[in-house]
N, C-alpha and C positions, 0 to 999 in steps of 0.2 A: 131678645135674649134667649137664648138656648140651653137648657136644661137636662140634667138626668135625674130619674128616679129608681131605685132599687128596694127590690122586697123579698124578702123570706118569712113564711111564717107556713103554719101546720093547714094543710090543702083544704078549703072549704067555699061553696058556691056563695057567687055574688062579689069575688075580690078583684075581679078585673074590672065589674061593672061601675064597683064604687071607687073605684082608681078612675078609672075614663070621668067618671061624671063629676069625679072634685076639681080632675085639673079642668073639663068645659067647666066649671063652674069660677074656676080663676081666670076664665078668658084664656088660656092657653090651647094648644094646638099638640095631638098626639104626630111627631115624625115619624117614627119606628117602634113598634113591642113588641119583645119576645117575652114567653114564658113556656115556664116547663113543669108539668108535676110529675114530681117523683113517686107512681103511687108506690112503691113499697117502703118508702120510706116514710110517706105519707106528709111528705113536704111539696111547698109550692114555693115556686123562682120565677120571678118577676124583672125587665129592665124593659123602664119609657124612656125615649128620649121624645123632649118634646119643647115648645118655645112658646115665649108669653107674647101672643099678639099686642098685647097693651102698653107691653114695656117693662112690665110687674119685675124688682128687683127679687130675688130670690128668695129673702127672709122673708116678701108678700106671698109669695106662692106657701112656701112653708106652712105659715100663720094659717094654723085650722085645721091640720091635716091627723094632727096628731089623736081626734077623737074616731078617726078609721081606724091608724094606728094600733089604736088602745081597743076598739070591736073586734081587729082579726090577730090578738097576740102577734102584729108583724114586729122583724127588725127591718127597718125600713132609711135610707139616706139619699138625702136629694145632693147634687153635684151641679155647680156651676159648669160648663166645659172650657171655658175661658181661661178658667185656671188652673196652671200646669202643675202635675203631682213633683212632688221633691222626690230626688231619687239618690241614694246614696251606691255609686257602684266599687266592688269589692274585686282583686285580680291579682294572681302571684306573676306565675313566669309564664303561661300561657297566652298572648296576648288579641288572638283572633275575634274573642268575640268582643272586648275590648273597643278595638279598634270599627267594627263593625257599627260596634251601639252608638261611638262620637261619629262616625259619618251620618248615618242616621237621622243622627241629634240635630247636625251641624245642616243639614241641608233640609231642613224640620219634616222628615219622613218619623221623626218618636217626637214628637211633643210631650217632653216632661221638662223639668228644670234637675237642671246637674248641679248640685249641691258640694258635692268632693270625690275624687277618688282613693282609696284606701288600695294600702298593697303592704304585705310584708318582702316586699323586694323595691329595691329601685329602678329595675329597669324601664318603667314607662313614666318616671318623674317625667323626664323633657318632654314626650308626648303629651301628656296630660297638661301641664303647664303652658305649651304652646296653643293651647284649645281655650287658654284662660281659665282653668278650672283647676280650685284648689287640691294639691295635693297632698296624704299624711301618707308618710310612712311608719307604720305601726310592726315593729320587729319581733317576732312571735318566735318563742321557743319554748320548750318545756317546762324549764324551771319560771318562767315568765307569763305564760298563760292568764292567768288571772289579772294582771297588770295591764296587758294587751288589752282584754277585751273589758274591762273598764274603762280604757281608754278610750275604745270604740263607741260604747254605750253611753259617753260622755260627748263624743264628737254628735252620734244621733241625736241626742239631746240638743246640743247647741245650733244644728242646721235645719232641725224640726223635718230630718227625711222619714216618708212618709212609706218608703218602700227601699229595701234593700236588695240589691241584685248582686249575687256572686257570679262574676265573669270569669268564671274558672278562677275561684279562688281556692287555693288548697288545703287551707286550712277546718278542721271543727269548732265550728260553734257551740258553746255551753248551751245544755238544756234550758239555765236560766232565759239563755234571749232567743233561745226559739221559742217558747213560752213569753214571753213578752213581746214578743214581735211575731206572734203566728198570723198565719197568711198575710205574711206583710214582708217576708225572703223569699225570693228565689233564685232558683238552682238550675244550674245545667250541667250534664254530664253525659256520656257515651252512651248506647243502649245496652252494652254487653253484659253490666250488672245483671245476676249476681255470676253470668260465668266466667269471666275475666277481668278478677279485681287485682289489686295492685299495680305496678310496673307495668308501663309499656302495653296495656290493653290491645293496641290494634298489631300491636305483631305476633301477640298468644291469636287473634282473631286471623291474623294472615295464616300463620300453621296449623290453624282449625280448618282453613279453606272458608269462613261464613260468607254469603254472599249476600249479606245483606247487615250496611252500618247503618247505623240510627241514631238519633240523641233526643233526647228527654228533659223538659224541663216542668219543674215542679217546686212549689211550695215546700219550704223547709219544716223540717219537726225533728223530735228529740229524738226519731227514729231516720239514722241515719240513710241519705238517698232512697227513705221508704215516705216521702209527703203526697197530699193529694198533688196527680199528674195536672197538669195544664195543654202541654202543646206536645206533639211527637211527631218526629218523621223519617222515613230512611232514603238512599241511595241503593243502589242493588252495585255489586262487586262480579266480575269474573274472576276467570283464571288466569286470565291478562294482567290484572293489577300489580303492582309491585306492593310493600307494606308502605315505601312512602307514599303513595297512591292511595293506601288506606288512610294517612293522619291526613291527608289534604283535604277527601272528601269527609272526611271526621270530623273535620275544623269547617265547612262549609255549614254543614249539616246544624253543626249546632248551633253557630250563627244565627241561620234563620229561625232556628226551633226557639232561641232564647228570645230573639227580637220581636217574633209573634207572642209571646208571651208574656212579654212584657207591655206591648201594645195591648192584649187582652184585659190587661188586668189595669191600665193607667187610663182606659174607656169603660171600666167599672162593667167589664162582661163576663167577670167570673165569679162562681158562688162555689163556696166550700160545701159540700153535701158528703157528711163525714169523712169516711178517707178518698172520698171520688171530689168530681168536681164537676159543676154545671159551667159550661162553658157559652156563649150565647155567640152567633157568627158576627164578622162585623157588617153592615150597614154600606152601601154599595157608595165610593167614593170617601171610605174614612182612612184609606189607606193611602190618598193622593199626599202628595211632595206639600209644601207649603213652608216658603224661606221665612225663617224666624227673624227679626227687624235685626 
């Protein structure tokens, strides 16, 4: 049986030691540790993965751990990796990263479980539905707001999703359920914030000349497209390029920025460290293919 362990608590010697020495003391085996101390913030970031030689079912490793716990003020969760996080994904009219995440899914390169997909458009009803996964169209508009996203907050409730992903969805989230759901959304979107917001981003970007497009993905908060970052990365642009040349490599880009991201965070290797983020790399073969039954 194969195991994760996760830790935060306020940086002080002796916490790796007495982690290594509880799980040899359950008969388990350390595969991979990272940690990080943050000395200015004066935090310490902790992830074991590691496996019970014995057999030991998860609540047995658990069982005991809790008076370390309780010596280093940690918050601390162990994870089965057997079992696939619920993930609830969200998308209006932009469909690439969409599309991405069920290929993904489907050839089990993201090991989560897809619970539904939410969209206030219909355009990828049939796509979604032909994957066998539930679709809701949730119709969002002004006067309706409020309606909508109780609806949604009722649908979470009912599929027990454990993480929210906006696939380019275009709509705002109430402060309420970023607060209820913090570090538990994410986001993806262009890097040009904050210099080219609204409309058409990459063609104000093409008559800038930038030669460099990026996307960004990041943990939602009540501060709009301002959450702890998680994954980024760019393409570089010439004077070659046309603007369609700009949303294609825009659309690639973000693809994989959201889909490492999501991988980061459903292997339990990211830690909120206030508005940053400890990110931990992944573990050499946890990115291999592996077809779901």
């Amino acid at each position: 049986m194969q195991f994760v362990l996760t830790v935060s608590c306020k940086t002080r010697r002796g916490i790796v030691a007495a982690v290594a020495g509880y799980l040899a003391g359950k008969g388990c085996n350390i595969i991979d540790s990272s940690q990080f101390d943050d000395c200015d913030a004066g935090q310490f970031f902790m992830r074991v993965s590691f496996v019970s030689e014995e057999g030991a079912a998860l609540s047995q490793v658990v069982e005991g751990f809790s008076p370390i716990g309780a010596e280093f003020s940690m918050e601390y969760h162990f994870y089965d990796v057997t079992k696939r996080m619920k993930v609830l994904l969200m998308v209006s009219r932009f469909g690439h990263c969409l599309n991405d995440l069920l290929y993904r899914w489907r050839i089990g390169a993201l090991p989560i479980e897809i619970v539904g997909v939410v969209s206030n458009h219909l355009d990828y009803q049939k796509l979604v539905v032909n994957h066998d996964i539930p679709f809701h169209y949730i119709r969002v508009m002004k006067e309706n707001k409020p309606t909508a996203e109780a609806q949604l907050v009722e649908l979470v409730e009912q599929t027990g999703a454990e993480l929210i992903v906006l696939a380019r969805y275009m709509q705002v989230l109430s402060d309420h359920l970023c607060k209820r759901m913090a570090g538990k959304i994410i986001n993806i979107h262009h890097s040009f914030l904050p210099s080219f917001k609204g409309a058409s981003p990459y063609k104000q970007a093409y008559q800038r000349g930038v030669k460099l497009i990026g996307a960004t993905a990041h943990y939602v908060t009540a501060d709009l497209d301002e959450g702890p970052i998680i994954e980024q990365d760019i393409v570089r642009i010439t004077h070659a390029h046309s603007p369609d040349d700009y949303v294609a490599l825009g659309r690639d880009v973000e693809s994989q920025v959201l889909a490492r991201a999501i991988h980061a965070h459903i292997h339990h290797r990211t830690f909120i460290d206030g508005s940053r983020t400890v990110v931990f790399p992944a573990s050499p073969g946890s990115y291999a293919s592996k077809r779901t039954g």
